[in-house]
ZAMARGU-4260 file (C-alpha; in steps of 0.2 Angstrom, whole numbers, plus 5000, padded with zeros to 4 digits):
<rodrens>
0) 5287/5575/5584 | 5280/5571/5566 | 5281/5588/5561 | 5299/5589/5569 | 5303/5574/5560
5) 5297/5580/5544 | 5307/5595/5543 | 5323/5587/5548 | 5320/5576/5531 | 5316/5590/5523
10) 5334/5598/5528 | 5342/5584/5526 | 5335/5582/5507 | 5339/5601/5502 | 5358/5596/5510
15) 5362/5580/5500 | 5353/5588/5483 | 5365/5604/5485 | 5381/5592/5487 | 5376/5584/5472
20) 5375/5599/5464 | 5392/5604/5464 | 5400/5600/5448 | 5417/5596/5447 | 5428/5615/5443
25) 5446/5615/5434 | 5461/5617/5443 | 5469/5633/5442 | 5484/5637/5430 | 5500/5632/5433
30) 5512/5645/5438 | 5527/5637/5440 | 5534/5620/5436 | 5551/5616/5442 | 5567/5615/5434
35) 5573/5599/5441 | 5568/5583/5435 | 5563/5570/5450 | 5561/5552/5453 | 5544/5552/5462
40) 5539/5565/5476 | 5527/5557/5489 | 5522/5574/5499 | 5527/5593/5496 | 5528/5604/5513
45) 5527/5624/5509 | 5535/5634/5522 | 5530/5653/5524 | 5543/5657/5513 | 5535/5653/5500
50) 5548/5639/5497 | 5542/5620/5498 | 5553/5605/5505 | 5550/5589/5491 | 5553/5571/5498
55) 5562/5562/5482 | 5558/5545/5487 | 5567/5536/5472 | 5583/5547/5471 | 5582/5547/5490
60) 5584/5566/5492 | 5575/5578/5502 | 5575/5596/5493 | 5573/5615/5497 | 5566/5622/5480
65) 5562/5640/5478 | 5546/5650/5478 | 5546/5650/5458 | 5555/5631/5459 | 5566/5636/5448
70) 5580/5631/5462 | 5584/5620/5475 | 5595/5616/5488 | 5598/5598/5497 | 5592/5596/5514
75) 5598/5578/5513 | 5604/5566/5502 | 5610/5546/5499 | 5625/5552/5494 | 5641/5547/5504
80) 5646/5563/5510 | 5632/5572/5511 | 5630/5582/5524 | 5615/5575/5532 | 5608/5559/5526
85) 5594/5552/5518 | 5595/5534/5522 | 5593/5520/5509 | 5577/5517/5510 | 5563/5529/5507
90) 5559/5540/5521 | 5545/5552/5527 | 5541/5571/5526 | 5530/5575/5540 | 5525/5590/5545
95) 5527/5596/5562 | 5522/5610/5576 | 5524/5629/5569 | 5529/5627/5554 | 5543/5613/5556
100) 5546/5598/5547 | 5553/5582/5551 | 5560/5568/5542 | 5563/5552/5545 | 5578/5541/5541
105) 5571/5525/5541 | 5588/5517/5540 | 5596/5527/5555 | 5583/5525/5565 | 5582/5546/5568
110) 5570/5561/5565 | 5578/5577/5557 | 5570/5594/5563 | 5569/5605/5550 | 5564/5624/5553
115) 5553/5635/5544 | 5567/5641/5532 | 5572/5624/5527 | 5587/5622/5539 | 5592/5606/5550
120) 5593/5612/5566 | 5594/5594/5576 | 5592/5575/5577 | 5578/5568/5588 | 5573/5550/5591
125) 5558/5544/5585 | 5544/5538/5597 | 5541/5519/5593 | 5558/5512/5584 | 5548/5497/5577
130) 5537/5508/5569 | 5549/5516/5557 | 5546/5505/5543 | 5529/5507/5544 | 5530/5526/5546
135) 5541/5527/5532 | 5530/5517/5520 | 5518/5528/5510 | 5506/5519/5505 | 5499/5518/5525
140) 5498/5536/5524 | 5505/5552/5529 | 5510/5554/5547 | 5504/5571/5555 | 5503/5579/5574
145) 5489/5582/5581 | 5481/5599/5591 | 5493/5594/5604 | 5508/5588/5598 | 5506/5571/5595
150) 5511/5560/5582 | 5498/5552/5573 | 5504/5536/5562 | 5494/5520/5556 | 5501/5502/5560
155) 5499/5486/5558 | 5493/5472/5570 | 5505/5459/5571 | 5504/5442/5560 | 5512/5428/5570
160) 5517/5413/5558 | 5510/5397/5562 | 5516/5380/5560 | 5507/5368/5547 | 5504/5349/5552
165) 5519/5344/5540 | 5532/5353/5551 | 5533/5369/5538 | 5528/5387/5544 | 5514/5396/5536
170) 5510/5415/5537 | 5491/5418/5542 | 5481/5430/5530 | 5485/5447/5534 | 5471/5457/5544
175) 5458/5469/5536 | 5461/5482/5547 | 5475/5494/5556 | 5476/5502/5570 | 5476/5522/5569
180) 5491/5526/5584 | 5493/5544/5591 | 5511/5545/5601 | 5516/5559/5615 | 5534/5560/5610
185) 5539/5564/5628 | 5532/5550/5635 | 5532/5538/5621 | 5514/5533/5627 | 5504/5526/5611
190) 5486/5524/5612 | 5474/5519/5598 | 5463/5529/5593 | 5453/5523/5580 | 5454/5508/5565
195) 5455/5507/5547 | 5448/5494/5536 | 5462/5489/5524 | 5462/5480/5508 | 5459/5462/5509
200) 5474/5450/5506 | 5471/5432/5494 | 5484/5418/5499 | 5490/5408/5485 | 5503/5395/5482
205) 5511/5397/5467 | 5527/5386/5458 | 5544/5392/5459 | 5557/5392/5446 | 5566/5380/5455
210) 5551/5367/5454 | 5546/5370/5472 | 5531/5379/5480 | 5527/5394/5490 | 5514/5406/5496
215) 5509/5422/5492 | 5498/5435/5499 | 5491/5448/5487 | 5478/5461/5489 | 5463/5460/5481
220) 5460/5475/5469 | 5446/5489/5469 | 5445/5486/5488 | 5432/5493/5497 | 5444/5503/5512
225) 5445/5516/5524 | 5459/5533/5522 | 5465/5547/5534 | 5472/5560/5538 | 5478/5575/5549
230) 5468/5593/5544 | 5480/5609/5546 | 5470/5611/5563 | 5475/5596/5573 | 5457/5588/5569
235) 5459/5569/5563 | 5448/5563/5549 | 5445/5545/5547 | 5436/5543/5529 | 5424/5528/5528
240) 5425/5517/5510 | 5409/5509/5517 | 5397/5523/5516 | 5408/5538/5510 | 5409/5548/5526
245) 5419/5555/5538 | 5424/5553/5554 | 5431/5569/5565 | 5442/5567/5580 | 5443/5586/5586
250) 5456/5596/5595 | 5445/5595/5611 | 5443/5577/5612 | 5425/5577/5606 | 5419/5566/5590
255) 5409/5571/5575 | 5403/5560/5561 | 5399/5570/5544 | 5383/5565/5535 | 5386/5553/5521
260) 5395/5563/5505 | 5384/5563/5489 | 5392/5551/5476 | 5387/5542/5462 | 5390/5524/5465
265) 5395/5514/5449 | 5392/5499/5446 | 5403/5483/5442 | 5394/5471/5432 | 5402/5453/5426
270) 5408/5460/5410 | 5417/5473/5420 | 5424/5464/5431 | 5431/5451/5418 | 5436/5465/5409
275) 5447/5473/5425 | 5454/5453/5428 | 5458/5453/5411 | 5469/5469/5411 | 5480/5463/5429
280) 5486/5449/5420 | 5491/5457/5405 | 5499/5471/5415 | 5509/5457/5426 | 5516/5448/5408
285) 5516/5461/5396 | 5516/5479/5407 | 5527/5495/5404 | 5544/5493/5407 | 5548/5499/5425
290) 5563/5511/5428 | 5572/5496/5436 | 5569/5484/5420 | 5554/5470/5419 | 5537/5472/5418
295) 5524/5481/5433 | 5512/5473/5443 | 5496/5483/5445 | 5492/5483/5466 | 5477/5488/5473
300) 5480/5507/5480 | 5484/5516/5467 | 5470/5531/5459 | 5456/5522/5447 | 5447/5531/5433
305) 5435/5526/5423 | 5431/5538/5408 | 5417/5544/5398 | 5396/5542/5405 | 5386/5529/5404
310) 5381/5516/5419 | 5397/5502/5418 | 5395/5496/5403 | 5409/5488/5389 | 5412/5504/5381
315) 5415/5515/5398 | 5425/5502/5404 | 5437/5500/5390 | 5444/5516/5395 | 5447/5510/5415
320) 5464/5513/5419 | 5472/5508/5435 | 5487/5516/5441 | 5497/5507/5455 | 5500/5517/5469
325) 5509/5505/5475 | 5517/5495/5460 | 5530/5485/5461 | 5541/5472/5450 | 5531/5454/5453
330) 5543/5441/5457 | 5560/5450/5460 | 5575/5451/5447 | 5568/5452/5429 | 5549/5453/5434
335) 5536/5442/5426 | 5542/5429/5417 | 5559/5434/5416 | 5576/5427/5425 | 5569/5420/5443
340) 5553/5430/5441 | 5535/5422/5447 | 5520/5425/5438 | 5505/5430/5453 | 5489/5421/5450
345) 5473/5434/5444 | 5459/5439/5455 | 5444/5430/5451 | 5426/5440/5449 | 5420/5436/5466
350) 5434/5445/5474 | 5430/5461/5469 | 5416/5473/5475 | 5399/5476/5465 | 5402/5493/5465
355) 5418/5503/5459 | 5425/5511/5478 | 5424/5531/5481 | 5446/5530/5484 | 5457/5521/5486
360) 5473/5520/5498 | 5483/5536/5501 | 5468/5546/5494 | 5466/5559/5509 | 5476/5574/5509
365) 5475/5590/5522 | 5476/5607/5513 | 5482/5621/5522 | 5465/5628/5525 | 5457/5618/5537
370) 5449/5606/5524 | 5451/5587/5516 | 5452/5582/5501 | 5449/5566/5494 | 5453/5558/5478
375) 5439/5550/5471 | 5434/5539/5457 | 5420/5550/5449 | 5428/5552/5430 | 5434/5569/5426
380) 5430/5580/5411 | 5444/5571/5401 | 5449/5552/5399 | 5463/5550/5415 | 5459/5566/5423
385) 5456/5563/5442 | 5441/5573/5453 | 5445/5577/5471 | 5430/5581/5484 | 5433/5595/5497
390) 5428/5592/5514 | 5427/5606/5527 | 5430/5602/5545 | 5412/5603/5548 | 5410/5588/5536
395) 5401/5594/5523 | 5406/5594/5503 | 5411/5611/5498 | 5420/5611/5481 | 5425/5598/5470
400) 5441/5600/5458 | 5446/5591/5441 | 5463/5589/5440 | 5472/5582/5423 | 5478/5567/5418
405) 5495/5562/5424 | 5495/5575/5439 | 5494/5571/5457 | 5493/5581/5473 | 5508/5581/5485
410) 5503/5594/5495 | 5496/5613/5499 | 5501/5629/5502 | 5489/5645/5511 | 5477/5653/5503
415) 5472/5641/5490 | 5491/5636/5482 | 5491/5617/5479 | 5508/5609/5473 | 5507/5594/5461
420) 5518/5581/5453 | 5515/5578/5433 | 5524/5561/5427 | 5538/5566/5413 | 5546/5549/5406
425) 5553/5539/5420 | 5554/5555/5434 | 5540/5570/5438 | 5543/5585/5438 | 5532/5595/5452
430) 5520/5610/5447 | 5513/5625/5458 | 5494/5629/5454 | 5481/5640/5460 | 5464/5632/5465
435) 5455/5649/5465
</rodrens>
């Protein structure tokens, strides 16, 4: 039994020092960039034509480009008369059984099924109507079907206002964690199967323009969460923030956890952490100007880098830069400090973690290959660049790519082809790259 015992040590040693030897590698060159100019593209779904369907969440368009993205066709557009409609609001890309796609209309309430070639071919209705806001909203993560044709979405558990001594009605502090559904679209029969810890939400009250009061919820930042996704093979993979590992809900019912990945935990010290709170308030009085006018709040969610070596300290941190994945104007109409905006009150040091988290929200992504990868916050080889961990369906670290500053991964094609945005002025423009 000792010996036994030894031995599995001894494996398990050799196992975690070969993780950590895998350097970071460069992405491939970029062979083709596209023509068009977007507003932001939340996921890119390659078909076997070599084409790839874009979702154009801020122009609310859903486009067919071509194999060298030099042109494009609309699937569906906000525009009055188009053919078949976006919807106002964004909507989701989500990648169906072989080789379909469908999106969802948020605002009509319908799925469009899309066929390998980039055509509508019907209208179906989704599975959970109430869910369509949530499916629709990015930041929960990308819905997928599983081995069996089911839908797999993450929720959110209800809040119920209550009602405060004084009469008034008061919102309870939203949960740290979310279900993770899976839907039999004939049936509509949800069942959950597993939870997500989410970011934690700080309730303030905070003045009003108009001299009166109210409250507000905001997440804190650097959270410590959990991501997912659904691999190319039907296999769901819950990541854990906690511990950095990943949990494998596989075709045939059967659960695998992976060992924990190899990372090299940094550490938030007071000055860093003064630094970071330092940073969020300037960004919410001061920040660059958003498309729609007025000043960006920083959210939790978004990629974080921190640049350069060292352990944490001033110099290293100096170069932090938080991007927010989920940014949005503070306060409404004019942003922070401008006609009807509300400035948000700053974190404090105790709200955030010791340690600088392995991801953040919307981190996980599927290739087409069977694997996941994850978007970490181990610095790249340049300030800003971003380095993504390869997990194989078996759970264990197999590659680890540095991708550069200002580009983000929307998506995969076969054989190793990954498709990226890279932000130009206020619109992106999306790339196609080679990781081998």
């Amino acid at each position: 039994m000792k010996r036994f015992g030894l031995l599995s040590l001894s494996l398990l040693a050799v196992s975690t020092a070969s993780a950590q030897s895998i350097r970071p590698r460069p992405l491939g060159a970029v062979q083709y960039t596209s023509k068009e100019l977007l507003g932001n593209v939340t996921l890119a779904r390659a078909l076997p034509n070599g084409g790839v369907i874009v979702n154009d969440v801020v122009r609310r368009r859903l486009l067919l480009l071509d194999p060298s993205l030099e042109n494009f066709t609309v699937i569906a557009d906000s525009t009055s008369g188009a053919v078949n409609g976006y919807g106002q609001r964004p909507g989701a890309l989500i990648p169906y059984v072989a080789d379909s796609t469908l999106f969802l209309d948020a605002t009509a309430g319908s799925l469009l099924v899309i066929d390998p070639t980039g055509k509508v071919t019907r209208v179906m209705s989704p599975p959970r109507p109430n869910d369509n806001n949530v499916i629709a909203n990015f930041t929960n993560g990308f819905p997928g079907f599983d081995a069996k044709g089911r839908m797999v979405y993450r929720t959110n558990y209800p809040v119920v206002p209550g009602q405060a001594r004084d009469g008034s009605i008061q919102m309870p502090v939203r949960p740290d964690s979310a279900p993770l559904l899976r839907v039999d679209l004939d049936t509509r029969r949800a069942d959950t199967i597993a939870t997500v810890r989410t970011a934690k939400f700080i309730s303030n009250t905070i003045t009003l323009p108009n001299g009166g009061t109210s409250m507000m919820q905001t997440q804190v930042p650097l959270a410590t969460i959990d991501d997912w996704a659904v691999l190319s093979d039907g296999t769901i993979a819950v990541v854990r923030g906690a511990d950095y590992k990943v949990d494998f809900l596989l075709p045939d019912g059967s659960k695998r956890t992976s060992p924990k990945i190899a990372f090299d935990w940094r550490r938030l010290d007071d000055e860093a952490k003064l630094f970071l709170i330092d940073s969020i308030v300037k960004a919410r009085t001061a920040g660059p100007q958003g498309p729609g006018g007025g000043p960006m709040t920083i959210m939790s969610g978004g990629p974080v880098v921190m640049g350069g070596g060292g352990g944490g300290g001033r110099g290293e941190v100096e170069r932090m830069t938080v991007v927010a994945g989920a940014a949005m104007a503070a306060g409404g109409p004019g942003g922070p400090g401008g006609p009807g905006g509300i400035t948000l009150p700053a974190p404090v040091a105790a709200d955030l973690p010791d340690y600088m988290p392995a991801f953040t929200s919307t981190s996980a992504r599927p290739d087409a290959d069977g694997n996941l990868w994850i978007r970490t916050s181990t610095p790249g080889s340049e300030p800003g660049n971003f380095v993504y961990d390869v997990i194989n369906n078996q759970g264990n670290l197999v590659d680890r790519v540095d991708v550069p500053k200002g580009m983000t991964i929307i998506g995969f094609g076969k054989g190793g082809t990954v498709y990226l945005s890279q932000r130009e002025g206020y619109g992106v423009r999306v790339l196609k790259a080679s990781i081998k």
